[in-house]
C-alpha positions, 0 to 999 in steps of 0.5 A: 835345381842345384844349390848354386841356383839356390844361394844366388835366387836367396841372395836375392830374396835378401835385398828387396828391390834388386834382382839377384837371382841367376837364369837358367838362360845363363848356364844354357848360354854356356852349355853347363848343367848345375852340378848334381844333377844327373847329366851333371854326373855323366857329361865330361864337359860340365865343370861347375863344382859346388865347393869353395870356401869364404873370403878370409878377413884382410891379411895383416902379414908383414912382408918378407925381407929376407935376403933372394938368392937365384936357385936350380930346380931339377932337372928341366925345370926353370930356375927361380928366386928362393923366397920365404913364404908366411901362411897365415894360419887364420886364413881359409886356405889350405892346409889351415881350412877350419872345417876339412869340408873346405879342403874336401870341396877343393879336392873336388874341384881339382877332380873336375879340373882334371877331367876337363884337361883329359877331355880338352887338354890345357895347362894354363887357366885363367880364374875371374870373376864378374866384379871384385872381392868375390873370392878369385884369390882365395880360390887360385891359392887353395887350387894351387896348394891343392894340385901341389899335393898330387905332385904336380909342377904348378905355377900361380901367377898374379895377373892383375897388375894393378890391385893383386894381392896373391903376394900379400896373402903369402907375406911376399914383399910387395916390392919384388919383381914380378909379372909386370917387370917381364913383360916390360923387360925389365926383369928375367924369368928367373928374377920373378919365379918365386921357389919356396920350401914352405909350399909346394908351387912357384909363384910369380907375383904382380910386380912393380912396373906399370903397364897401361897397354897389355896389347902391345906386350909379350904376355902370350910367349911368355905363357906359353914358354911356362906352359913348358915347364908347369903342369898346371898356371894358375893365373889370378885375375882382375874382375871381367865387367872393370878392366879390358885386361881380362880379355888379352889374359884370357887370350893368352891362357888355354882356359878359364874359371868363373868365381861368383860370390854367394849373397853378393854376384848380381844376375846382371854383372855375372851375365855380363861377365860371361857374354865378354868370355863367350869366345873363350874356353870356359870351363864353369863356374865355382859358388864361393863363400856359401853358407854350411848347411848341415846333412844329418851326421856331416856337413857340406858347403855350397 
């Protein structure tokens, strides 16, 4: 049984009365052998990777306020806005990971990705989880700077329109045109695009509009037109089991990731949570924010 199964089934021996333990019965549903098993090592269609890394604490990054000027990119490329960007080194993301370990996990994950994409082609992929604060930012931006570094042509995108924080993690001004303004026509691709030379992907953040209804919008011609120009959209998601919105992103992106917590995603929310994504192309899952277990010389995160 794979650590994965591990650290949920201990999640749960930690809270008495509330069953925490994942089933079986759940990767069954969604045709994934846990990683390191010996079919896990063999079929192109298992994607479950055991390596991601714990949430940082909150950022505390001052937004950017330097003044936007529109640039070209070469050629082919979409153009966009030239922005700042502040890594802060505290934070568990690429490249200030504390244990190499954490980058290593990335980079198995970026492998798995890929043979997924040479078995079932798709350049955009949603990341979700079955609640909040279980790891998704993290998780979208780590891949992102990861699959950046190859080269690739990668595109992060904040897709929750109400409390996303991937501009915060990157001390973007939280005030810039983003996702929301395209959709509601308020802003061009080139206003919400963000280039920077201190990282090596575009962002489009949340932005400012408010959007009740993604029903009616123009979300999917947008994605696709994108899927054009980018190798790889990473879009960051709200929590499946709180906001419909997941379901209309999903429909929208070729793909989609499921995060879970370690000693924090519940049996039932995480069940309930694949049941909704059941029609759409789910790749498998990543265990987030486990514990360091220590292999004779070396050490390996969940």
């Amino acid at each position: 049984m794979s650590r994965l199964f591990d650290a949920l089934k201990e999640s749960g021996n930690l809270r008495q009365g509330t069953e925490r333990k994942v089933g079986d019965e759940v990767w069954n549903a969604l045709g994934i052998t846990p990683a390191g098993s010996p079919q896990a090592l063999s079929d192109p269609d298992i994607s479950i990777e055991n390596g991601s890394t714990e949430l940082a604490d909150e950022l505390m990054v001052a937004p950017d306020e330097t003044l936007f000027e529109v640039v070209d990119t070469e050629p082919g490329g979409p153009a966009g806005t030239a922005i700042k960007v502040a890594l802060d080194p505290k934070a568990r993301l690429i490249p200030h990971a504390v244990d190499p370990a954490a980058a290593e996990s990335y980079r198995k994950l970026r492998t798995k990705i890929i043979q997924q994409q040479a078995e079932k082609p798709f350049r955009s992929l949603l990341v979700t989880s079955a609640g909040p604060e279980e790891g998704k930012t993290v998780t979208v931006l780590n891949l992102g700077l990861s699959f950046a570094a190859l080269p690739s042509r990668v595109l992060v995108i904040d897709g929750d329109l109400r409390r996303g924080t991937l501009g915060e993690w990157l001390g973007v001004n939280s005030q810039r045109p983003g996702l929301s303004n395209l959709i509601d026509g308020s802003a061009q691709l080139n206003d919400v695009i963000l280039k920077s030379d201190d990282i090596q992907m575009d962002l489009i953040v949340r932005g400012t509009s408010k959007i009740s209804d993604l029903a009616s919008s123009e979300l999917g011609a947008h994605l696709a037109a994108l899927r054009d120009e980018y190798d790889l959209i990473l879009v960051d998601s709200p929590p499946v089991n709180l906001l419909a919105d997941v379901q209309l992103l999903a429909e929208s992106c070729d793909a989609v990731l499921m995060v879970a917590r370690a000693f924090s995603t519940t049996r039932a929310s995480l069940e309930s949570a694949l049941r909704e994504l059941t029609r759409f192309h789910t790749i498998g899952m990543v265990l987030n924010a486990g514990t360091a277990r220590h292999y004779g010389y070396s050490s390996d995160y969940y």
